[in-house]
C-alpha positions in Angstrom: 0.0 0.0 0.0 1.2 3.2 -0.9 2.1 6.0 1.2 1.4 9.4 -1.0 1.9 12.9 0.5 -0.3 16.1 0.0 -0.5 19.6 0.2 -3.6 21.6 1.2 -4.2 24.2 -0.8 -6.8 26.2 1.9 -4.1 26.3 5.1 -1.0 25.2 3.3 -0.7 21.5 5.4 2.0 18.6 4.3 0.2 15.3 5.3 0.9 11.6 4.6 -2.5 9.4 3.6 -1.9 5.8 3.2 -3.7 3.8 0.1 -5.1 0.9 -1.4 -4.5 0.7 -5.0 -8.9 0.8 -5.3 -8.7 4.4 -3.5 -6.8 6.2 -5.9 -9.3 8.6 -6.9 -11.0 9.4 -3.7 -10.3 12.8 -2.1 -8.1 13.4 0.5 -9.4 15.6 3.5 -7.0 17.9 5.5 -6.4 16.8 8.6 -5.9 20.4 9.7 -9.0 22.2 8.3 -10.9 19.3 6.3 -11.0 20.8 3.3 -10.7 18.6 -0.1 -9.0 21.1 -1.7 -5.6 19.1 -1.9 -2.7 18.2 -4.2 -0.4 15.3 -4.6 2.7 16.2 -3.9 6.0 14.8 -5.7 8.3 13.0 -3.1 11.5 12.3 -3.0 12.8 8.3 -2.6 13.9 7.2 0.6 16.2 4.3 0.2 19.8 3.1 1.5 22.6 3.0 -1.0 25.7 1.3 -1.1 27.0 -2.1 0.3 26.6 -2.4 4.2 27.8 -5.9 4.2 31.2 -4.8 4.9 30.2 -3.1 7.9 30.2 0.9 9.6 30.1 2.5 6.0 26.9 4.0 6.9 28.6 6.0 10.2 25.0 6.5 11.5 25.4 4.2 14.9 28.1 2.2 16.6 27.2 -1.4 15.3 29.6 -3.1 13.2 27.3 -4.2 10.7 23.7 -3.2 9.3 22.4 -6.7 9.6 18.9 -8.0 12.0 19.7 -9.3 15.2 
């Protein structure tokens, strides 16, 4: 299910709605001021890049590797 994000175009709100591939074309309420009035915004890709097999390339914590526990 896909995550899309949205702009209202009444107060200006960025808010996440989650969807099932049948809800496409329904409108998305503010959550702010309820309005309908909103866009679908363009977002950018959050991923991880690179090989983290070889362990602390990423430098974001102290493990030695990326791997599950």
């Amino acid at each position: 299910m896909p995550i899309y994000e949205f702009e209202c175009s009444k107060c200006k709100n960025v808010f996440e709605a989650l969807f099932t591939s049948r809800d496409d074309k329904v409108k998305v309420a503010c959550p702010v001021c309820n309005s309908k009035r909103t866009k679908k915004l363009m977002s950018t890709f959050g991923g991880k890049f690179g090989n983290a097999s070889s362990g602390g390339g990423c430098n974001t914590c102290a493990a030695t590797s990326c791997g599950t526990t």
